[in-house]
LUMTIKOL-920218 format. One record per residue: residue in one letter; x, z, y of N, C-alpha, C, O in turn. Coordinates in nm, 4 decimals. Atoms other than C-alpha are relative to their C-alpha. Layout:
! residues N
<atom resn="a" n_x="X" n_z="Z" n_y="Y" ca_x="X" ca_z="Z" ca_y="Y" c_x="X" c_z="Z" c_y="Y" o_x="X" o_z="Z" o_y="Y"/>
...
This chain:
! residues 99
<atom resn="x" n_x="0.0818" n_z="-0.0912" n_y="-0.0761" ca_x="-7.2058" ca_z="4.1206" ca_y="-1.4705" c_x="-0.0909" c_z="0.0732" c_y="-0.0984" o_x="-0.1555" o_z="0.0112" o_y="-0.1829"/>
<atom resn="x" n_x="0.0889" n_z="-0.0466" n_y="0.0616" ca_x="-7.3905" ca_z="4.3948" ca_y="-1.6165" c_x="-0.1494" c_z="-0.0154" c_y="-0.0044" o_x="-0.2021" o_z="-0.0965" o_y="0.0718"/>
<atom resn="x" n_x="0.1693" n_z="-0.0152" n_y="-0.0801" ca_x="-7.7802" ca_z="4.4646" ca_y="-1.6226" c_x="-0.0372" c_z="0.0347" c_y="0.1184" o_x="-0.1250" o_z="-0.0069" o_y="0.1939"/>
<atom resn="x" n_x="-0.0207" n_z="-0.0513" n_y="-0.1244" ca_x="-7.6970" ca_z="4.6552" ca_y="-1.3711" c_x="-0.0108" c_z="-0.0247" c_y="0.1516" o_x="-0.0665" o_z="0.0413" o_y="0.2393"/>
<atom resn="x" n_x="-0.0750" n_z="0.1276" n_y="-0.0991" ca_x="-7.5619" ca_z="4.3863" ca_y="-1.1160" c_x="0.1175" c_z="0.1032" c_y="-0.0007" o_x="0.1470" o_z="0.1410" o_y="0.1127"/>
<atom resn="x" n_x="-0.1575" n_z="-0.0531" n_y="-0.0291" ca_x="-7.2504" ca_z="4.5695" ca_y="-1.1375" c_x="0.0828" c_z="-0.1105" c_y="-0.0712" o_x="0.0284" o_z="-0.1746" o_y="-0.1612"/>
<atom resn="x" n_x="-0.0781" n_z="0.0558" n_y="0.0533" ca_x="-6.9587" ca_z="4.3770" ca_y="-1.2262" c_x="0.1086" c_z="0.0514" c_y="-0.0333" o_x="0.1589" o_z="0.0860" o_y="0.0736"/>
<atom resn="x" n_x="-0.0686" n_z="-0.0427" n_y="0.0480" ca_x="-6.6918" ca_z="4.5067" ca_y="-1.4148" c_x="0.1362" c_z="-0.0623" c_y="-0.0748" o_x="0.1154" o_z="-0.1342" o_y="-0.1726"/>
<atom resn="x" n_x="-0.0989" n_z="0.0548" n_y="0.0314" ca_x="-6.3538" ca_z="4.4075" ca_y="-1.4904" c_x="0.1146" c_z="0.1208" c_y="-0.0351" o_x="0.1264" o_z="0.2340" o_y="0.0119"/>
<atom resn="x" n_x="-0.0545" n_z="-0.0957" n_y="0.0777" ca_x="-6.0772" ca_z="4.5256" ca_y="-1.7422" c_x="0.1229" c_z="-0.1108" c_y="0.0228" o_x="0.1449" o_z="-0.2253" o_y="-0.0164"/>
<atom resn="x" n_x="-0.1214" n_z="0.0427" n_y="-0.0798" ca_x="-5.7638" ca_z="4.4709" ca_y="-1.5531" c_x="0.1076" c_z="-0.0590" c_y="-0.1511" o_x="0.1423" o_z="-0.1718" o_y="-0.1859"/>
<atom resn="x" n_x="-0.0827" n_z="0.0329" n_y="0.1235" ca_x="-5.5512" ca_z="4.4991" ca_y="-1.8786" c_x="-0.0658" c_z="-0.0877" c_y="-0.1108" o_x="0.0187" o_z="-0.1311" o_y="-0.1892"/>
<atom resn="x" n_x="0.0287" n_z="0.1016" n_y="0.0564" ca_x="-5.7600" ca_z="4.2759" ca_y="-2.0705" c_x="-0.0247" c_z="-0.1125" c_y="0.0416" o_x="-0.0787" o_z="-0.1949" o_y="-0.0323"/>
<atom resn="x" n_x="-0.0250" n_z="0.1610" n_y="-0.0596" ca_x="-5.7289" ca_z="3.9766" ca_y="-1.8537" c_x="0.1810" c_z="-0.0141" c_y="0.0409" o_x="0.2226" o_z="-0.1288" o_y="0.0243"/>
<atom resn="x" n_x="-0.1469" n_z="-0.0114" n_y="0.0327" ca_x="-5.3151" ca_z="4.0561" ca_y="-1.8054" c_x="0.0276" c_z="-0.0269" c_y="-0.1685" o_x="0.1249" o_z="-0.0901" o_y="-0.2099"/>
<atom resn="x" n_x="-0.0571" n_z="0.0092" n_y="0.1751" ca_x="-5.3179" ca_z="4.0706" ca_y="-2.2220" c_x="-0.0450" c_z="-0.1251" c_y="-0.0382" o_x="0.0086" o_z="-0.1739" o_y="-0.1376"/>
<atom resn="x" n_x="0.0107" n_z="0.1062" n_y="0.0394" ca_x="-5.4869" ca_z="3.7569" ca_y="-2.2253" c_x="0.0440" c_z="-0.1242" c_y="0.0688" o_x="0.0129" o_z="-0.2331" o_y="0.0206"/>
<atom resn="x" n_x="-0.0657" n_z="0.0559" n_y="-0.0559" ca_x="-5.2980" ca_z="3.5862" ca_y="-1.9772" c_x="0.1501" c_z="-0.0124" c_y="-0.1078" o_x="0.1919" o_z="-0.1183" o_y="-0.1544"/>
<atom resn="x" n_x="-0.1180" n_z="0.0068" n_y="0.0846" ca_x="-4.9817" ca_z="3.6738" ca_y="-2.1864" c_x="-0.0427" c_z="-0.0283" c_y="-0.1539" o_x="0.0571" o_z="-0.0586" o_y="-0.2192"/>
<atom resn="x" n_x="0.0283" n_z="0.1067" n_y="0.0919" ca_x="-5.1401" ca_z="3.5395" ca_y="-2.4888" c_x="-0.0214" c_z="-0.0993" c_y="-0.0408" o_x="0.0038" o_z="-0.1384" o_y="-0.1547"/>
<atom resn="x" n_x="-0.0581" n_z="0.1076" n_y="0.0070" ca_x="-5.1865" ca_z="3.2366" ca_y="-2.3944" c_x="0.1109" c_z="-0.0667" c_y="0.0097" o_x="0.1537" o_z="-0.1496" o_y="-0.0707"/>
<atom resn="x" n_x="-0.1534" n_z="-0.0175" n_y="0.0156" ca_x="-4.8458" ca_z="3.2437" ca_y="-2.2436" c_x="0.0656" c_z="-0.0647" c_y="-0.1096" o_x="0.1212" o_z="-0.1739" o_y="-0.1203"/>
<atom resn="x" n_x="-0.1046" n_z="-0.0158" n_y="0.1317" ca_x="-4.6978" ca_z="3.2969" ca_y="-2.5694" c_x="-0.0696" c_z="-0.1051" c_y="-0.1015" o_x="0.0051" o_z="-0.1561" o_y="-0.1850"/>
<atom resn="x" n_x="0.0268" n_z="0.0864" n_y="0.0652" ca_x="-4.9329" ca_z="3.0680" ca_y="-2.7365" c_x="0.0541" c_z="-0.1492" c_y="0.0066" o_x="0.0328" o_z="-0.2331" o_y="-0.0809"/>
<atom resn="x" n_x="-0.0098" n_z="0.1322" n_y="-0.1093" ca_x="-4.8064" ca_z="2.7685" ca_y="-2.5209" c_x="0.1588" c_z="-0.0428" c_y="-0.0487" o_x="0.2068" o_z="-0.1543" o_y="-0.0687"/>
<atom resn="x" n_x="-0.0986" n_z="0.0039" n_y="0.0346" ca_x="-4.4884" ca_z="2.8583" ca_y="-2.6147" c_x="0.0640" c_z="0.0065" c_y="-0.1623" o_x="0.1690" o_z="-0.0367" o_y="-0.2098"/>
<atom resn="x" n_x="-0.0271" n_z="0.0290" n_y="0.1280" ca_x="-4.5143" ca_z="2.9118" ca_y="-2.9650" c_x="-0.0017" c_z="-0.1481" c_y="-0.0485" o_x="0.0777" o_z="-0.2068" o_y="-0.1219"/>
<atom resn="x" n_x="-0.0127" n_z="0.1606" n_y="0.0570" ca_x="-4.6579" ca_z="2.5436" ca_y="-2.9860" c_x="0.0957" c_z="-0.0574" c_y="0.0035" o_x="0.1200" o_z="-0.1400" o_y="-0.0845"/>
<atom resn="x" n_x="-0.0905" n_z="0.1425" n_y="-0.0125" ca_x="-4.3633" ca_z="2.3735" ca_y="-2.8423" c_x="0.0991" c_z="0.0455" c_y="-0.0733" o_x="0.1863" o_z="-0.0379" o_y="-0.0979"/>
<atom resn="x" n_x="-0.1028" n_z="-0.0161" n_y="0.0561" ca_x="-4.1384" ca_z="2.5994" ca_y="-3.0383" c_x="-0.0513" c_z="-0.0959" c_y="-0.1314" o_x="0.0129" o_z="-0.1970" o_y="-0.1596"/>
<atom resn="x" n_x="0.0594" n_z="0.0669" n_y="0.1060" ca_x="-4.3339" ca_z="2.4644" ca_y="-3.3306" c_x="-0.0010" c_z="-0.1474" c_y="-0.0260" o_x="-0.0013" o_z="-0.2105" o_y="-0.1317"/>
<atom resn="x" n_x="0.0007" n_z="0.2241" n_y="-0.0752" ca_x="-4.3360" ca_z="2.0613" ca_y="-3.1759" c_x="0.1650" c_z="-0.0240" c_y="-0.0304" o_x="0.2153" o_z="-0.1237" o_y="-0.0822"/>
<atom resn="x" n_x="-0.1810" n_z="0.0490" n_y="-0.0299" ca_x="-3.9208" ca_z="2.1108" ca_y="-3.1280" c_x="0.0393" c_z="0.0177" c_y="-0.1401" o_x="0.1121" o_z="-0.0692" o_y="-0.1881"/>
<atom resn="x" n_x="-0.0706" n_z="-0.0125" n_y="0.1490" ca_x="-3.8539" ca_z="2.2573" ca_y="-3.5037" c_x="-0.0298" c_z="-0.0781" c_y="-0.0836" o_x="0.0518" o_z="-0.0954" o_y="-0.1741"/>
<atom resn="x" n_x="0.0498" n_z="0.0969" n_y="0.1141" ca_x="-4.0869" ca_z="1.9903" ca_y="-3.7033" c_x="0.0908" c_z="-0.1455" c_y="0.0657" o_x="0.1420" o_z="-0.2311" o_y="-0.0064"/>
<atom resn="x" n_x="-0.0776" n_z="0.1517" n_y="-0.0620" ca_x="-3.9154" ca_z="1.6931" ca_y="-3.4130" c_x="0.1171" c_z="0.0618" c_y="-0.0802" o_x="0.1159" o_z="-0.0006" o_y="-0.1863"/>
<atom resn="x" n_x="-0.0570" n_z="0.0015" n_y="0.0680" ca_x="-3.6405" ca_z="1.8443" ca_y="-3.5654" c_x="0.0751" c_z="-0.0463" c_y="-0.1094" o_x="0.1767" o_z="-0.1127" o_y="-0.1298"/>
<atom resn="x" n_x="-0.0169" n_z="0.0318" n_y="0.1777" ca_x="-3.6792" ca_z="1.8551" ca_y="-3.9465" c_x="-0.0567" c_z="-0.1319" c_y="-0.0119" o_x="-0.0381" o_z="-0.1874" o_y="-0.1202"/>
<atom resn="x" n_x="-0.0110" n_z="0.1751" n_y="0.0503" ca_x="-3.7962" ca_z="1.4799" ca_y="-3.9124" c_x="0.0837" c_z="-0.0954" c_y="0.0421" o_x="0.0766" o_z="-0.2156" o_y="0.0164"/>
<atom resn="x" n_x="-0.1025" n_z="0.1235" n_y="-0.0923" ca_x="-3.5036" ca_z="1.3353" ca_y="-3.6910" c_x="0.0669" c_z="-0.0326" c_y="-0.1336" o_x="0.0473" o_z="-0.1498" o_y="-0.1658"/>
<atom resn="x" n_x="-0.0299" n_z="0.0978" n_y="0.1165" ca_x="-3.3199" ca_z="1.2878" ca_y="-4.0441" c_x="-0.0699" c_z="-0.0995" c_y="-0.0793" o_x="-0.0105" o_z="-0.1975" o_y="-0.1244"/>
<atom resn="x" n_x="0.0836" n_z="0.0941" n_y="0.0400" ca_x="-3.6232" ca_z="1.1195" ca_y="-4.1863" c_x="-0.0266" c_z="-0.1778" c_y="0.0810" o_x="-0.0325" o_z="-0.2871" o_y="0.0246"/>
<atom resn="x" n_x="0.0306" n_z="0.0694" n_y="-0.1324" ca_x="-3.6893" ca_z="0.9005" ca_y="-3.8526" c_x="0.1511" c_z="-0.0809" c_y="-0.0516" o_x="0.1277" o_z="-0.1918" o_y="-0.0996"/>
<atom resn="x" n_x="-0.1432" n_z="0.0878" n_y="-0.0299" ca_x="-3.2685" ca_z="0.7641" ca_y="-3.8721" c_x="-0.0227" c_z="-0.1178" c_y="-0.0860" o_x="0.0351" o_z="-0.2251" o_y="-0.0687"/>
<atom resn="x" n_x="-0.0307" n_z="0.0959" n_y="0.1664" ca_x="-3.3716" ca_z="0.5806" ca_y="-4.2450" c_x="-0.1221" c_z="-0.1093" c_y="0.0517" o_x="-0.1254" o_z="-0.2321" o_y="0.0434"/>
<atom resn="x" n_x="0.1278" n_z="0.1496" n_y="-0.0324" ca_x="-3.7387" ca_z="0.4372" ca_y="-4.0935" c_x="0.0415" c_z="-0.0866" c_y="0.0300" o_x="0.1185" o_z="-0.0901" o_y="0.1259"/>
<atom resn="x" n_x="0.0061" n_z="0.0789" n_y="-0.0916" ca_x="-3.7476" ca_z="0.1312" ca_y="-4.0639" c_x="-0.1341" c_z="-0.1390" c_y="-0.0173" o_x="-0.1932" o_z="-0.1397" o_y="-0.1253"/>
<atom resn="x" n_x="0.1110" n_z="0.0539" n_y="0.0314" ca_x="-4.0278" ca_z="-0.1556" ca_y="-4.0216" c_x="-0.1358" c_z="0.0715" c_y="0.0220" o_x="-0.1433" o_z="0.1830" o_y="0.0736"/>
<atom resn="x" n_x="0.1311" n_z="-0.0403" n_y="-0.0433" ca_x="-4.4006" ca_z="-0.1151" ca_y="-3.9985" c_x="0.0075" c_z="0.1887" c_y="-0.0145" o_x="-0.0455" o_z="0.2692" o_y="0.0621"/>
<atom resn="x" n_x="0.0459" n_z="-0.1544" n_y="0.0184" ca_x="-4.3753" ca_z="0.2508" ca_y="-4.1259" c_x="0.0634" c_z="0.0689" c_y="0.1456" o_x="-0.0044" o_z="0.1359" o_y="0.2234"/>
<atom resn="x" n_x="-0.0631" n_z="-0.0273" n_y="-0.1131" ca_x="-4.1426" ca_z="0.3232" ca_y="-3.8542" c_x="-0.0501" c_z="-0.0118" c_y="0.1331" o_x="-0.0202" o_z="0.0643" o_y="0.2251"/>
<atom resn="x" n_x="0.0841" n_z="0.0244" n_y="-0.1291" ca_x="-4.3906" ca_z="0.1428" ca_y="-3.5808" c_x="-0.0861" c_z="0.0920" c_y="0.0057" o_x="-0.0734" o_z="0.1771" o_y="0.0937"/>
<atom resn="x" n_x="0.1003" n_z="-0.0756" n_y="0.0411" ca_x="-4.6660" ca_z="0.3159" ca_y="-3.6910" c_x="-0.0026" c_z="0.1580" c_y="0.0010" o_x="-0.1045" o_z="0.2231" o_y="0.0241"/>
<atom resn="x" n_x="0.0050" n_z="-0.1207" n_y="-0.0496" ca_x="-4.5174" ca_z="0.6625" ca_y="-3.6756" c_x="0.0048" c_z="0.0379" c_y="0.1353" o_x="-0.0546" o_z="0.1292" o_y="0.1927"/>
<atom resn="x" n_x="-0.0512" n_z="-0.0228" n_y="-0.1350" ca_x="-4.3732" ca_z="0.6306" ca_y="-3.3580" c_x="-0.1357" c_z="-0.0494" c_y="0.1033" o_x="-0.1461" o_z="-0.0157" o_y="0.2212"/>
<atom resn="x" n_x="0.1801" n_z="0.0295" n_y="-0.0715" ca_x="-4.7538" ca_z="0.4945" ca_y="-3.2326" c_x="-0.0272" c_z="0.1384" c_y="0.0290" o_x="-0.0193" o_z="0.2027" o_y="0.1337"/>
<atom resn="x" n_x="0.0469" n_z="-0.0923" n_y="-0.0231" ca_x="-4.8897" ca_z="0.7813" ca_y="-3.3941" c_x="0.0756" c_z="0.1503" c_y="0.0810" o_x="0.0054" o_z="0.2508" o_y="0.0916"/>
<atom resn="x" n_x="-0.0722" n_z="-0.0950" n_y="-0.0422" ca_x="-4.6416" ca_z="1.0271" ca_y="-3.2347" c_x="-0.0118" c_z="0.0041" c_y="0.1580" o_x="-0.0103" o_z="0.1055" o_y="0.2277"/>
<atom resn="x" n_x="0.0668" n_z="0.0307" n_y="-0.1833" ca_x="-4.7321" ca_z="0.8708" ca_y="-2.8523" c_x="-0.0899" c_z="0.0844" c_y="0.0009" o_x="-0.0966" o_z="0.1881" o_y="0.0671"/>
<atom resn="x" n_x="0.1418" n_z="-0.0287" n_y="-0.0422" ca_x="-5.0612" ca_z="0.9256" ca_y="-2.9098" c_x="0.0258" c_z="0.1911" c_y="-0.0473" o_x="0.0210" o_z="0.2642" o_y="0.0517"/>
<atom resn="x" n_x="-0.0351" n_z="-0.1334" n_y="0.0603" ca_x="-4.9841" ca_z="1.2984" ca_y="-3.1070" c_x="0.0733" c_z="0.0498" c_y="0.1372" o_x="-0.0079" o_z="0.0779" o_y="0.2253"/>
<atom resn="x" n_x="-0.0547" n_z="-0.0388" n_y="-0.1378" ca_x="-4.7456" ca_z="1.4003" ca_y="-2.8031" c_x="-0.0823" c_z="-0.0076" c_y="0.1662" o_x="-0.0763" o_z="0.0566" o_y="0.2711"/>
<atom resn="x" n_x="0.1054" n_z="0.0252" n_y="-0.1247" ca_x="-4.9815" ca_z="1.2916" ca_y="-2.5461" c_x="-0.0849" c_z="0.0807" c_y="0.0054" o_x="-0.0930" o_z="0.1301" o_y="0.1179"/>
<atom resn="x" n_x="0.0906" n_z="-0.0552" n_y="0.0563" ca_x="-5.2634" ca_z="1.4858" ca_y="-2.7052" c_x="0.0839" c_z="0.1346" c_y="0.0018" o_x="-0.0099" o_z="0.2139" o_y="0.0092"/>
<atom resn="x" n_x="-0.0296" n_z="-0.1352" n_y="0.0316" ca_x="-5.0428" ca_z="1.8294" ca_y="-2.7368" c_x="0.1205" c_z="0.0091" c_y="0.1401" o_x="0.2214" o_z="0.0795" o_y="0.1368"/>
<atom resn="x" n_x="-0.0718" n_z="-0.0577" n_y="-0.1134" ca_x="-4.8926" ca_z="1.8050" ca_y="-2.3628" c_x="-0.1042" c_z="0.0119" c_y="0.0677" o_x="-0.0916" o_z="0.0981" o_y="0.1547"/>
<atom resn="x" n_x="0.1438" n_z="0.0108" n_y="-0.1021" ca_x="-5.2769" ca_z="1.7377" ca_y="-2.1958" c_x="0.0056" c_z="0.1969" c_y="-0.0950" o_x="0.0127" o_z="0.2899" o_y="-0.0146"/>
<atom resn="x" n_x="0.0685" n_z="-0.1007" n_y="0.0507" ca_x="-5.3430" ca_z="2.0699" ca_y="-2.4768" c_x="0.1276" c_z="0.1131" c_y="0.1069" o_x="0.0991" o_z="0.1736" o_y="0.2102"/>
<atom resn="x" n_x="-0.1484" n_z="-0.0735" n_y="-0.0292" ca_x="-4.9906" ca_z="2.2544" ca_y="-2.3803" c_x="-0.0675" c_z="0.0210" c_y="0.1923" o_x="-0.0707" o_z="0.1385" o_y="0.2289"/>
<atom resn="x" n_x="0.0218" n_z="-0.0011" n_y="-0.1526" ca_x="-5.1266" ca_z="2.1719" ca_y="-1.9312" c_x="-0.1068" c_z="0.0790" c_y="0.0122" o_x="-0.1095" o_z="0.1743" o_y="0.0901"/>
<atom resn="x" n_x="0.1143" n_z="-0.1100" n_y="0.0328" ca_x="-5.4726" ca_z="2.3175" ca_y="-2.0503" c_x="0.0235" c_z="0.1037" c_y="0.0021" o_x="-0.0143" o_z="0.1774" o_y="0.0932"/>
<atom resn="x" n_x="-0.0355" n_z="-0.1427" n_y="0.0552" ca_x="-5.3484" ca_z="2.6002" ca_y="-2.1966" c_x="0.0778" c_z="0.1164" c_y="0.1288" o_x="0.0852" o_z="0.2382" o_y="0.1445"/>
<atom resn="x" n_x="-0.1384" n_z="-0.0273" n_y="-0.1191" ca_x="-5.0945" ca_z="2.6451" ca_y="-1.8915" c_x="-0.0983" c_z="0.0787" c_y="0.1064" o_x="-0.1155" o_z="0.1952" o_y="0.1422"/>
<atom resn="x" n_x="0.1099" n_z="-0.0094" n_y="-0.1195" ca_x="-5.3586" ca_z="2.6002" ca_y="-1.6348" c_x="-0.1068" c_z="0.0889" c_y="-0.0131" o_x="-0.1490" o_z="0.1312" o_y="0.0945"/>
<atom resn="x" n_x="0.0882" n_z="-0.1285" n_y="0.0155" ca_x="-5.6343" ca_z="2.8761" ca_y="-1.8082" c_x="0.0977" c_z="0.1312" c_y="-0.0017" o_x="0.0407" o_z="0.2350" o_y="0.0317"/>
<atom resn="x" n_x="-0.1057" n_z="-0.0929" n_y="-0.0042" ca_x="-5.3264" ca_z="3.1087" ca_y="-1.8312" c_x="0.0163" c_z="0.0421" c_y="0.1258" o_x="0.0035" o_z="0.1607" o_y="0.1563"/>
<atom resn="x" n_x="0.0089" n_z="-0.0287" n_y="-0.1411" ca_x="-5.2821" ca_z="3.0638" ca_y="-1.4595" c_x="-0.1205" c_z="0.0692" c_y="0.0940" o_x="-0.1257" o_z="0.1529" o_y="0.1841"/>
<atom resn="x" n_x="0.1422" n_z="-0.0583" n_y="-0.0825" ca_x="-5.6440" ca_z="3.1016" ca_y="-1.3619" c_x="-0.0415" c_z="0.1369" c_y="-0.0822" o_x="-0.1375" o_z="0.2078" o_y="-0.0523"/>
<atom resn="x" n_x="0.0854" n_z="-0.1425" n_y="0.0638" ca_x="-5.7093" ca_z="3.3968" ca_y="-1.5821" c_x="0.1290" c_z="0.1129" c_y="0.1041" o_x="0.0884" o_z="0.2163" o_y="0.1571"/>
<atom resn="x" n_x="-0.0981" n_z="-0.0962" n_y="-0.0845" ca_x="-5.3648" ca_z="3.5707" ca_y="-1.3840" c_x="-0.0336" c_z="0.0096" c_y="0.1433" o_x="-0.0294" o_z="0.1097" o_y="0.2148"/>
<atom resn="x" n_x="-0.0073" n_z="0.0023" n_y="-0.1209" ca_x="-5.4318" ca_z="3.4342" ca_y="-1.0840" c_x="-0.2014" c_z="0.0984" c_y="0.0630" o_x="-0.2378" o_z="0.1415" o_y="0.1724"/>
<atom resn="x" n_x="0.1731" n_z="-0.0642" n_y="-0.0247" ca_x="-5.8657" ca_z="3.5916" ca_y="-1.1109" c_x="0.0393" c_z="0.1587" c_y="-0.0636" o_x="-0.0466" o_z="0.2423" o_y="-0.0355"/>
<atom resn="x" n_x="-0.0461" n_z="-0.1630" n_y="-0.0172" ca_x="-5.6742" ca_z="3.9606" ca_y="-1.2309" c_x="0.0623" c_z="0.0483" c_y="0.1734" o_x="0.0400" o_z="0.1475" o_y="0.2427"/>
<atom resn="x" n_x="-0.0176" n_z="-0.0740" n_y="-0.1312" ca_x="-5.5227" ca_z="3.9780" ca_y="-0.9078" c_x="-0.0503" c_z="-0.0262" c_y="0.1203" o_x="-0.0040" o_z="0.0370" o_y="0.2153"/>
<atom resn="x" n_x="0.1035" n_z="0.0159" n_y="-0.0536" ca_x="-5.7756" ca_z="3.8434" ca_y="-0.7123" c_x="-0.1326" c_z="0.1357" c_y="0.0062" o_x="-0.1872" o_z="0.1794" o_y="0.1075"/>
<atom resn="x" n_x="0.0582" n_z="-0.1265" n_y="0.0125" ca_x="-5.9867" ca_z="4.1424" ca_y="-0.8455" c_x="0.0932" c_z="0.0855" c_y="0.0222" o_x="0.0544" o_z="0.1523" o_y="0.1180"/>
<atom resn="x" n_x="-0.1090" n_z="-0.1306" n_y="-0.0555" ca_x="-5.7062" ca_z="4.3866" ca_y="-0.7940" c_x="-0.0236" c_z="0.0109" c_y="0.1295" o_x="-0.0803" o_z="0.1120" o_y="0.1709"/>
<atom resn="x" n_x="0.0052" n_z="-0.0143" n_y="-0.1100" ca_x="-5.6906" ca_z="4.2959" ca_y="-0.4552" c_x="-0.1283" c_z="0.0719" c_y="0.0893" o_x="-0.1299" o_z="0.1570" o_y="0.1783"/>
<atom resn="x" n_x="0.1155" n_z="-0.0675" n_y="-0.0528" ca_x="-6.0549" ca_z="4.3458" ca_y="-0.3927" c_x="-0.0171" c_z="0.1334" c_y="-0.0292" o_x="-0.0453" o_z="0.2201" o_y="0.0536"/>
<atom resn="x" n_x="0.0177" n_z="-0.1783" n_y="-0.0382" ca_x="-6.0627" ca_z="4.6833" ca_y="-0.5706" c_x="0.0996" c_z="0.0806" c_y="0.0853" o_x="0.0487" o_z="0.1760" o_y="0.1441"/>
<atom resn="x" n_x="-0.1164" n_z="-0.0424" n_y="-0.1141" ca_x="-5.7511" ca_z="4.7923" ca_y="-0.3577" c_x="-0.0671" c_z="0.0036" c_y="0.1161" o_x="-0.0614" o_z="0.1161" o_y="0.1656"/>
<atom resn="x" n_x="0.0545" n_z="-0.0367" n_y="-0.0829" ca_x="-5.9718" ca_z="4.7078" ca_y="-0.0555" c_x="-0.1034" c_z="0.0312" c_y="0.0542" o_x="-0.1375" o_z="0.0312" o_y="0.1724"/>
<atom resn="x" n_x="0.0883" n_z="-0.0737" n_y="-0.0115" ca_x="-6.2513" ca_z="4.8603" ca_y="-0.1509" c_x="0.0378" c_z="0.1509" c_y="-0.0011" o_x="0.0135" o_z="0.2411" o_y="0.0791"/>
<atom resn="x" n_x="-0.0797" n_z="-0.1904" n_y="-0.0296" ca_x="-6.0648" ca_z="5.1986" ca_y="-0.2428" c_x="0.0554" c_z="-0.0015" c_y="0.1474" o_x="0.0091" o_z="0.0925" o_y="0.2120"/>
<atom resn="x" n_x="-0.0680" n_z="-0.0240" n_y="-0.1136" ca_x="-5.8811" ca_z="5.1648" ca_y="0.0683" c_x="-0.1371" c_z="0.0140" c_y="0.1287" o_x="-0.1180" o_z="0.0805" o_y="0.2305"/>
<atom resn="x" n_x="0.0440" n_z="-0.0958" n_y="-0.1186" ca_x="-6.2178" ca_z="5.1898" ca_y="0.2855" c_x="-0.0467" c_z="0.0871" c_y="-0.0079" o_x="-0.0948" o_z="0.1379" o_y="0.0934"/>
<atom resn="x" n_x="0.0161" n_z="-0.1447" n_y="0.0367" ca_x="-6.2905" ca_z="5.4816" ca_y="0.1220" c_x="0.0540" c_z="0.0834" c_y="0.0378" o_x="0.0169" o_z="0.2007" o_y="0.0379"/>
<atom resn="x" n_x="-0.1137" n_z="-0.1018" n_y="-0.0254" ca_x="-5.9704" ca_z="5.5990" ca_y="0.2469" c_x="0.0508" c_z="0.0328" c_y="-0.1375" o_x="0.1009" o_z="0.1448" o_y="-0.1479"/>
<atom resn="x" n_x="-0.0724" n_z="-0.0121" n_y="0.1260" ca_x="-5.8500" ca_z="5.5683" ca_y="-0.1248" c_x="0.1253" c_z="-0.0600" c_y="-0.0012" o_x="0.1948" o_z="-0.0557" o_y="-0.1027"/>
């Protein structure tokens, strides 16, 4: 809200940041699937404590970057779903204008 009390909203900059998180969400897991990847040959040879111990830390690591990945999901949603929430209202404010 301005000084004003006006409130002002920039339709295309809450759509551009909706699709940036988007794409952020999606870059991570591309990023999660290519490193699970490049360590599944490493992972076949573990074996013993080192082997427990990754696969711990990899629970807890995976756990930690699907809560971030639902976050990320869920402000993505509410920032799309509060653009057309305002759309709607300016639509039926122009409209009792007869706009």
């Amino acid at each position: 809200m301005s000084s004003t009390g006006r409130l002002a909203v920039n339709f295309g900059g809450l759509d551009g940041i909706s699709g940036e998180i988007s794409a952020a969400v999606s870059a991570l897991r591309g990023r999660l699937d290519r490193l699970e990847s490049e360590l599944a040959p490493l992972k076949a040879d573990w074996t013993g404590e080192a082997s427990a111990a990754y696969q711990s830390a990899k629970t807890k690591w995976d756990q930690a970057i699907n809560d971030l990945n639902a976050t990320l999901a869920q402000t993505g949603t509410a920032v799309s779903d509060s653009a057309a929430d305002y759309r709607r209202a300016e639509n039926a404010n122009r409209a009792s204008f007869g706009g």
